[in-house]
KOLLUMLO-511053 format. One record per atom (N, C-alpha, C): residue in one letter; x, y, z. Coordinates in steps of 0.1 Angstrom, whole numbers, plus 5000, padded with zeros to 4 digits. Example, Ala and Ser with C-alpha at 12.3 -4.5 7.8 and 13.67 -1.06 7.14 Angstrom:
// residues 2
a513249435078;a512349555078;a513249675078;s512849785071;s513749895071;s512950005079;
// end
This chain:
// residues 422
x691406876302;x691507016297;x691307116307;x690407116317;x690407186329;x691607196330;x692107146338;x693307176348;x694107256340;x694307236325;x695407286322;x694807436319;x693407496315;x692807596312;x693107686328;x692807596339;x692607686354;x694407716353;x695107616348;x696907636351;x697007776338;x696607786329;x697107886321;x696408006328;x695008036325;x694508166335;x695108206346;x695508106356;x696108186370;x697508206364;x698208116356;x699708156351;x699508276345;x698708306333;x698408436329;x697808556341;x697308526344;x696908656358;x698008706366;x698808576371;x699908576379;x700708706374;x701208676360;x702508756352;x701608916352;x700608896351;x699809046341;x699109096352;x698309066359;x697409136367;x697509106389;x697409016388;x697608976402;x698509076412;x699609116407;x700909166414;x699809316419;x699809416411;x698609526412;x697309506419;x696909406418;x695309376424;x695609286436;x696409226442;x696609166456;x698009226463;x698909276456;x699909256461;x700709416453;x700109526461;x700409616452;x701809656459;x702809746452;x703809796455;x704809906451;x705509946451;x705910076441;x706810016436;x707709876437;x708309816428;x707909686426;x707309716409;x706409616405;x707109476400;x708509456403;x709209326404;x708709246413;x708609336425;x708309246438;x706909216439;x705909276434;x704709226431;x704909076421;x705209126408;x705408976405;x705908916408;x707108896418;x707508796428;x706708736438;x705808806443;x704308746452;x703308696444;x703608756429;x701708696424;x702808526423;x703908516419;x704308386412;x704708316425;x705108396437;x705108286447;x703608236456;x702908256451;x701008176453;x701008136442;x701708116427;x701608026416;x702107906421;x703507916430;x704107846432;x703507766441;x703207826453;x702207756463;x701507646461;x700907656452;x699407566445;x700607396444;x701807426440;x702707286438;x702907246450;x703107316458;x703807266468;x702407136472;x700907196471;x699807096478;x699906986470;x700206986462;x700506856447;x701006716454;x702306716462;x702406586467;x701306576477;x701106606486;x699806586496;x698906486484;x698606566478;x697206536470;x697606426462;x698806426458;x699306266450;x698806146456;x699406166473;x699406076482;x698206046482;x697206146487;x695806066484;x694606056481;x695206116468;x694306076456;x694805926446;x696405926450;x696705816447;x696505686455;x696305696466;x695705616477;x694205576470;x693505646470;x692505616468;x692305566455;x692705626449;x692905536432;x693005406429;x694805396433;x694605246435;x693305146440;x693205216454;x691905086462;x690505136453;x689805276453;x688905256445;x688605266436;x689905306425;x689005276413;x689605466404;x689705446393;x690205566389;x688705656387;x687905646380;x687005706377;x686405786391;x686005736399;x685505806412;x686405946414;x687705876413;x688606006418;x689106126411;x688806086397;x688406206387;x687506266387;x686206216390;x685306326393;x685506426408;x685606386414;x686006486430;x686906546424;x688306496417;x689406596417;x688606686410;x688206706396;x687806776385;x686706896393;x685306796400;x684306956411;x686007016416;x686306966427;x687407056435;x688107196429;x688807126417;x689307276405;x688607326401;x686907286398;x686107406390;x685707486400;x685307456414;x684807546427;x685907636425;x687007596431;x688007676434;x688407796427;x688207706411;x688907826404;x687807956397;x686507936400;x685508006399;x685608086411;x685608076421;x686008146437;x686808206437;x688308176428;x689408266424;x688908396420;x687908386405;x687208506398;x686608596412;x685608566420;x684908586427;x685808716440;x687208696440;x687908756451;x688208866452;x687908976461;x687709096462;x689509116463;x690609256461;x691609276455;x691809366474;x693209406469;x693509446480;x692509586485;x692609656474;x691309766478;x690409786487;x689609626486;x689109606489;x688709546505;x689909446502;x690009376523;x691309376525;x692209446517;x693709426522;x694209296518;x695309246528;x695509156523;x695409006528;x693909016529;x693008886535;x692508856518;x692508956508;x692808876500;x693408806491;x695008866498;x696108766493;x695808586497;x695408626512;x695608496518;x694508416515;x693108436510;x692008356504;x692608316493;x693708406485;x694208346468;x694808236470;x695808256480;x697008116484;x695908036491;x694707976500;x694207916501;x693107826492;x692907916483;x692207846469;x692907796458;x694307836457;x695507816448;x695907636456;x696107666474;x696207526478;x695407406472;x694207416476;x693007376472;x693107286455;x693207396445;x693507386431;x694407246431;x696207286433;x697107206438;x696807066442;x696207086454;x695206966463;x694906876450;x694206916446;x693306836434;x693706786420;x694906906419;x695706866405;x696806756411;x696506746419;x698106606426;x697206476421;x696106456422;x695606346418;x695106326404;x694906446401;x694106456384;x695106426373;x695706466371;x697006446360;x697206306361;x697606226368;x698306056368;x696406006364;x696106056369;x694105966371;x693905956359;x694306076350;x693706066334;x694506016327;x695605986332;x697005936322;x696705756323;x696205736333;x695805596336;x695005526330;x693805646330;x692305596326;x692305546309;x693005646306;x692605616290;x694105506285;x695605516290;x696105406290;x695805286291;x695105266303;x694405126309;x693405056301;x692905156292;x691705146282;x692505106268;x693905166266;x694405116251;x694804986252;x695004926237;x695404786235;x696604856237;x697004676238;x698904696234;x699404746224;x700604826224;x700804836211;x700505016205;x699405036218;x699005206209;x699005256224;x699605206233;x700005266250;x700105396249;x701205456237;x701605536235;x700805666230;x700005586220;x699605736215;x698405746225;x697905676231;x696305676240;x696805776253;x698205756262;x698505826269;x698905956265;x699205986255;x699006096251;x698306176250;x696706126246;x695706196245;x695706336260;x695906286271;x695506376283;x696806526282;x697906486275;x698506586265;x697806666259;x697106596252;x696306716239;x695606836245;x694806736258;x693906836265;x694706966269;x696306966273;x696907086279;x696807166265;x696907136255;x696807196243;x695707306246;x694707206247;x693607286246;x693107396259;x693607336268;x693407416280;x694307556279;x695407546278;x696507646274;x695607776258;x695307716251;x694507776240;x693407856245;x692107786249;x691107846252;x691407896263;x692707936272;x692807976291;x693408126283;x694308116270;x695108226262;x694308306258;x693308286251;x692308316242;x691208416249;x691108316259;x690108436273;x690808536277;x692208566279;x692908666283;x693108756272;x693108686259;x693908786248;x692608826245;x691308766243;x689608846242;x689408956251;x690208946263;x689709026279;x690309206272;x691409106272;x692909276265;x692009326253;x691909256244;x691309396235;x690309396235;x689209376239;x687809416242;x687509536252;x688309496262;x688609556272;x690009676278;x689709786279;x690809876282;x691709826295;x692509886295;x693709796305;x693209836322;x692709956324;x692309956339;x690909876339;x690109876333;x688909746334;x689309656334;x690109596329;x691009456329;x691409426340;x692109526346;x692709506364;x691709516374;x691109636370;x689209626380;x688709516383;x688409416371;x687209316369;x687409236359;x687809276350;x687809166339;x688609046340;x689709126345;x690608986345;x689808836355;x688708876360;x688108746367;x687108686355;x686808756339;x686008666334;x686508506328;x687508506325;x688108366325;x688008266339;x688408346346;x687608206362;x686408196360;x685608266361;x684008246357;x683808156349;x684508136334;x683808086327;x684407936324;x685307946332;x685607806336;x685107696344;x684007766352;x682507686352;x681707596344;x681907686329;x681307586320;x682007476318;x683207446315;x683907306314;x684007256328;x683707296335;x683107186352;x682207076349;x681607176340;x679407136341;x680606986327;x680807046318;x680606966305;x681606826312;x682406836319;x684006746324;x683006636330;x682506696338;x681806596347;x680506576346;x680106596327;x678806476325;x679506406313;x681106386308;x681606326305;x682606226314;x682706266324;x683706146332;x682406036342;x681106116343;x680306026352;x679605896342;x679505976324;x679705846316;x680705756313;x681805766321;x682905676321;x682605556320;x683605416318;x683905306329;x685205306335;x684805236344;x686005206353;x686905106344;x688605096346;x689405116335;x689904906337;x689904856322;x689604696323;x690504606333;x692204746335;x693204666341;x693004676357;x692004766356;x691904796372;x690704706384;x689904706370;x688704576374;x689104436374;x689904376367;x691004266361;x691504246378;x692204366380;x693304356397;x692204306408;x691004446407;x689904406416;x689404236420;x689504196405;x688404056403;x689603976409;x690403966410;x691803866413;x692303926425;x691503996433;x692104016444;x693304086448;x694104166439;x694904206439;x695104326445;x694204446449;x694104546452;x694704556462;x695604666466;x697004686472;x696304726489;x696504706498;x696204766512;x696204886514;x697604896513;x698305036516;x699305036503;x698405116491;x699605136479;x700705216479;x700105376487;x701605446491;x702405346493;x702405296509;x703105216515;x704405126499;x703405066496;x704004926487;x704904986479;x704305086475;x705705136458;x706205216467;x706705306474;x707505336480;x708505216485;x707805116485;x709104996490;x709604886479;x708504906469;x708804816455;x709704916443;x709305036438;x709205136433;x710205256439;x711005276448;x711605396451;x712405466439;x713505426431;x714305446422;x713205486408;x712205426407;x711405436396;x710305626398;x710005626408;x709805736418;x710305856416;x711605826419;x712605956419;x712705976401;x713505866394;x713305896384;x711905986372;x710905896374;x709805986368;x709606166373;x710206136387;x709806306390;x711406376384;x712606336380;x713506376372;x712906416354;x712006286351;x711406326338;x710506426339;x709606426347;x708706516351;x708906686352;x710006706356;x710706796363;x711306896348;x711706816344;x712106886329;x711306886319;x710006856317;x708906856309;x708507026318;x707907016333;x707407076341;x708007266338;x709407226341;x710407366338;x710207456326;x709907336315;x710207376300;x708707446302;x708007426306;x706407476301;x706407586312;x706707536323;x706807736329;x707007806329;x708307776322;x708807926314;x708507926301;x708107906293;x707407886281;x705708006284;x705407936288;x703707996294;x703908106303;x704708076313;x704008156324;x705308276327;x706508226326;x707408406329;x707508456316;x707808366307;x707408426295;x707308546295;x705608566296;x704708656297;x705408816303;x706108776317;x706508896323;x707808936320;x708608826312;x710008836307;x709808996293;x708208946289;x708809026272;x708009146281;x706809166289;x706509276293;x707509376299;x708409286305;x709709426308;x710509446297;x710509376289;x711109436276;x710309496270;x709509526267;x708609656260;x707609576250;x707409426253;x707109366241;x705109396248;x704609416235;x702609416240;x702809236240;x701609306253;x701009206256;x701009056249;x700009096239;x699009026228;x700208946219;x701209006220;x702308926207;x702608776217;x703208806231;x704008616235;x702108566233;x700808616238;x699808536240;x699608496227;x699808556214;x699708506202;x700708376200;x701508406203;x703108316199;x702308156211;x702008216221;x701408086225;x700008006226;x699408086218;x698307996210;x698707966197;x698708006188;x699607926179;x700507816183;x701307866189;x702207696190;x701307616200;x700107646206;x699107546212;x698407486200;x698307556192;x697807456178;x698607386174;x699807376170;x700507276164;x700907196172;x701207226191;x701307096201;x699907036201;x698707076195;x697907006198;x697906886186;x698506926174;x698506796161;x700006726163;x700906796171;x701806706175;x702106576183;x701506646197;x701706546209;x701006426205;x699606376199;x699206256195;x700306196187;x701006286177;x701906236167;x703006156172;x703506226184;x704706226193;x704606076203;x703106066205;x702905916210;x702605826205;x702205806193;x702505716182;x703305686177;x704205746176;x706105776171;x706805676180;x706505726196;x707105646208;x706105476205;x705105426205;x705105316200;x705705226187;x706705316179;x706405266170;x708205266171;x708705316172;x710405366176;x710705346189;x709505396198;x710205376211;x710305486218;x710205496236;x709505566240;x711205686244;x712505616250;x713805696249;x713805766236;x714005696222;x714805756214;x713705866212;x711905856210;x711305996206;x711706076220;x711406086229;x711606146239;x713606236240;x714506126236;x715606206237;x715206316226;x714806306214;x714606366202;x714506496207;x712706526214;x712306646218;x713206716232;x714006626240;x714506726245;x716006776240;x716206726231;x717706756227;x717206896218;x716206856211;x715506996205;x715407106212;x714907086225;x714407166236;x715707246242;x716807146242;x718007266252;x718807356245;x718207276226;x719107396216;x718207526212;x716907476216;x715807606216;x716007686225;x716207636237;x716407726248;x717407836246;x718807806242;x719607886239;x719308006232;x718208026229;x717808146215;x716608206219;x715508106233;x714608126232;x713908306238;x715208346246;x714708486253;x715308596243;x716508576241;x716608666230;x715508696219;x714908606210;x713908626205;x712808686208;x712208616223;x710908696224;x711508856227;x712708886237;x713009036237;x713309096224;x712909086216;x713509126203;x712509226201;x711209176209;x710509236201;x710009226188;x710409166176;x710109136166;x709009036165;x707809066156;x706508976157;x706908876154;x707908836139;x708108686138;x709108586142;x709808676154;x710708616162;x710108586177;x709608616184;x708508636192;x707208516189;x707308516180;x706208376176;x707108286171;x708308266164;x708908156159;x709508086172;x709908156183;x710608116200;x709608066206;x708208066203;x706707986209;x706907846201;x706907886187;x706707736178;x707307656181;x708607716179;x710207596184;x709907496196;x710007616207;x709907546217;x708907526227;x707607576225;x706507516232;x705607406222;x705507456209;x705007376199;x705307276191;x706507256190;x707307136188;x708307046197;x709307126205;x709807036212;x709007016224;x708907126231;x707907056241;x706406976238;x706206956225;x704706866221;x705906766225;x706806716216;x707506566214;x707406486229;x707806586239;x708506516252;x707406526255;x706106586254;x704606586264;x703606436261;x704006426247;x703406266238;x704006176246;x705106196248;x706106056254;x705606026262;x706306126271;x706106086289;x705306006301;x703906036291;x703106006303;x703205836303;x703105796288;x703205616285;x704805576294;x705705656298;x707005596303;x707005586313;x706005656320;x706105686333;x704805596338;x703705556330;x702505496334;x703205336336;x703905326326;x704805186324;x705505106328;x705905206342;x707005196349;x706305166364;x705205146369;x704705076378;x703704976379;x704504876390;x702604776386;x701104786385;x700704786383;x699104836382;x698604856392;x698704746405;x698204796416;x698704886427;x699505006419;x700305076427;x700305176416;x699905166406;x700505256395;x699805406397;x698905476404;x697805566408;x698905636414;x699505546425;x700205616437;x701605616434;x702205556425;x703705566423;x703605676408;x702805706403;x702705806390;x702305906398;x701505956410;x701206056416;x702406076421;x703306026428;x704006086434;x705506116424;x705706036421;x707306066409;x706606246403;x705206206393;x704806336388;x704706446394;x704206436410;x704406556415;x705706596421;x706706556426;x707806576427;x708606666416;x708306626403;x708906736398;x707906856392;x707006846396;x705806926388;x706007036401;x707007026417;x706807086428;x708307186421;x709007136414;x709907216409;x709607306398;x709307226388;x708207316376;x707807416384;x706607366393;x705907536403;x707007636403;x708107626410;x709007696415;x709907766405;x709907746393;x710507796382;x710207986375;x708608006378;x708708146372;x709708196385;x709008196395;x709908256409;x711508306408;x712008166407;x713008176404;x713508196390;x713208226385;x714008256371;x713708426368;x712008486374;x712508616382;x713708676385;x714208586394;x715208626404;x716208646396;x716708526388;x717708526375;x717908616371;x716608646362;x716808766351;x717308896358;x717308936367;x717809046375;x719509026380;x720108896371;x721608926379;x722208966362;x723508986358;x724208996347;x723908886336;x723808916327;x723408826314;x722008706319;x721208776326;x720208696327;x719608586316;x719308676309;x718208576302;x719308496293;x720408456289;x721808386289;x721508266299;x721208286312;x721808226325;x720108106322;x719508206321;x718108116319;x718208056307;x718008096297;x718407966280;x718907866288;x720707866293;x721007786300;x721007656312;x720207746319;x719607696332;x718407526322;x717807646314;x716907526307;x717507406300;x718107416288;x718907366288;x719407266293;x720207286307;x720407186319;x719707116319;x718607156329;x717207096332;x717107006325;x716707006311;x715906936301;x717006806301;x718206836296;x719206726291;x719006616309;x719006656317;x719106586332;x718106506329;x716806566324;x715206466321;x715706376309;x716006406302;x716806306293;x717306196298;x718006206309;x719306096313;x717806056323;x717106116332;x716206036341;x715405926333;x715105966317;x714105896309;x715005726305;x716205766303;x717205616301;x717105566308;x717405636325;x717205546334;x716205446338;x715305526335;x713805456341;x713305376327;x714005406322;x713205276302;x714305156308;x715505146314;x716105036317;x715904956327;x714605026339;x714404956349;x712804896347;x711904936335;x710704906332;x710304836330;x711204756319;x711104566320;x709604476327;x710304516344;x710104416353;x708404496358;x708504626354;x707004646360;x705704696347;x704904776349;x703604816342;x702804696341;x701604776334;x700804626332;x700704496335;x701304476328;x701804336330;x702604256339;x702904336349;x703904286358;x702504196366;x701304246367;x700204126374;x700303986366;x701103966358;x700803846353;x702303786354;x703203876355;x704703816353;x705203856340;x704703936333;x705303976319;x705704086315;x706704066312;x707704226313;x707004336298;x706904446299;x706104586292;x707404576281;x706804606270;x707904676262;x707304806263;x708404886263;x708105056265;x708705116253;x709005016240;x709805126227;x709704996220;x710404996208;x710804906197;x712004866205;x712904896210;x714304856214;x714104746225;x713304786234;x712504696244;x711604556243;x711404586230;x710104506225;x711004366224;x712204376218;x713204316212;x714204236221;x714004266231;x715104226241;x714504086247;
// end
């Protein structure tokens, strides 16, 4: 839930405050073009940090490496709160933001696959699906309470104390889920399929090395699925935001529209991974993104509308429903799809590959909206995206067979009902 709390706050700051307070200008486009290119930044450290955090995963063990990742984001992102604005040291404090945003990045390359593993590794057969979902839910919640701190900040708070200072009480208090994360992960255990590899000798030397030579096509593929889950939520969450503020929309209405639909992705995505055990991990997953590229088509016109119940119905659609469906799936298709003693480091890296494109999406879709029929060109653009993650998710359910779990034993994964059967 951290991660996704520190990913909403800086995504929210990025759009609203950042541009004025590090990066001032007399054309405040190009300010939010710098606050979202240090959003973007933070992706780029993602593969690094795959590589070796997924290194180390494999050989020691998942639990260890969740705790280091999890301190790393809460320092960091409390130090964010902490940073003096241009006013103040110029723009040395641009470049402290992009080096704590690295940092952030750094840590989120190994965190996301680490918890997708942990509690997978921990389900029986049979409930892969809804168990990998759980670390889904947490975005729910991180997205909620990261919304909630900004939309508390806004009306409590007048809009120039908000750009002064307030906007750093959300980093601050993201301290407290540091303290609570990590006297829940040091009650862990270490995960049964990982101690099973240990006891049998199986632990990989060099795991980058191995799935990059066992695994390449599986690789590419998951950061294809990855990539269109990643897109759909950054524009969803994070340009969003600066999409309806140049259209005249307040603030407080997309932050409403996306806490609300963080409540219903949060009773969905479990639903969405239970579904994929039970039908199958392609057909729920085509489900939500075929939902997703017909949502897209409607989804900017709505929030520019301006209209309260159109503005929140373009949140429900498509961050609260179709994006729950494809968020339940994914993580079981993609944990599935490598052998266990490599699965750390081949789920780090497929994930961050496309999560390096996700980053890069408010940026560019900025840029978009500023040529003729923009927000047309973006519906569209999404759209694309999504249906491509579609076709990456067939791909990789047909080559899964031969790995996951069970490949330490010789026994092919079913990854759906269709698979189960073959």
């Amino acid at each position: 839930m951290l991660e996704y709390y520190d990913f909403a706050i800086y995504g929210l700051a990025a759009a609203l405050v950042f541009g004025p307070v590090f990066f001032p200008s007399a054309d405040p486009t190009l300010g939010v073009l710098a606050s979202f290119a240090t959003f973007g930044v933070g992706f780029l450290a993602r593969p690094l940090g795959g590589i070796v955090f997924g290194h180390l995963g494999d050989r020691l063990g998942r639990k260890n490496v969740l705790v280091t990742t999890m301190l790393m984001m809460g320092v960091s992102t409390v130090l964010i709160g902490c940073l003096p604005g241009h006013d103040s040291i110029g723009y040395w404090g641009a470049v402290l933001l992009v080096v704590l945003r690295l940092v952030q990045g750094f840590a989120f390359g190994g965190e996301q696959p680490g918890a997708i593993l942990l509690v997978s590794e921990h389900a029986a057969e049979g409930r892969r699906g809804l168990f990998a979902s759980l670390p889904g839910a947490g975005v729910s919640s991180g997205l909620v309470l990261g919304n909630l701190a900004f939309l508390a900040v806004n009306n409590v708070m007048d809009p120039v104390a908000v750009q002064t200072w307030g906007w750093r009480i959300p980093f601050w208090a993201g301290g407290v889920l540091v303290v609570v994360g990590l006297l829940i992960r040091f009650g862990l255990a270490e995960t049964p399929d990982f101690e099973k590899s240990r006891a049998n000798d199986q632990v990989s030397r060099s795991p980058v090395r191995e799935v990059i030579r066992t695994h390449p096509s599986q690789i590419l593929l998951a950061g294809g699925v990855q990539a269109g889950q990643a897109v759909a939520s950054y524009i969803t969450v994070v340009y969003s935001l600066a999409y309806a503020r140049e259209h005249g929309v307040p603030a407080a209405l997309p932050l409403l529209g996306i806490i609300l639909s963080g409540v219903l992705h949060l009773a969905l995505v479990p639903a969405a991974g239970a579904l994929s055990d039970r039908f199958g991990r392609l057909p729920t997953y085509l489900a939500g993104a075929v939902f997703i590229a017909v949502t897209a088509l409607f989804f900017f016109p709505m929030v520019g509308s301006g209209s309260a119940v159109l503005v929140i119905s373009a949140y429900l659609l498509l961050f609260g429903i179709g994006w729950a469906v494809i968020t339940g799936v994914y993580p079981a298709m993609l944990a599935e799809a490598f052998a266990t003693k490599v699965s750390y480091s081949g789920l780090s890296l497929g994930m961050q590959l496309g999560v390096v494109v996700g980053g890069l999406t408010p940026f560019a879709a900025t840029l978009v909206a500023t040529l003729p029929n923009g927000s047309t060109l973006l519906g569209i653009g999404l759209s694309v995206v999504v249906l491509l993650s579609g076709w990456c998710a067939a791909a990789l359910v047909r080559r899964t067979p031969r790995a996951g779990v069970a490949a330490s034993t010789g026994q092919p994964v079913a990854v759906g009902a269709d698979d189960a059967e073959r």
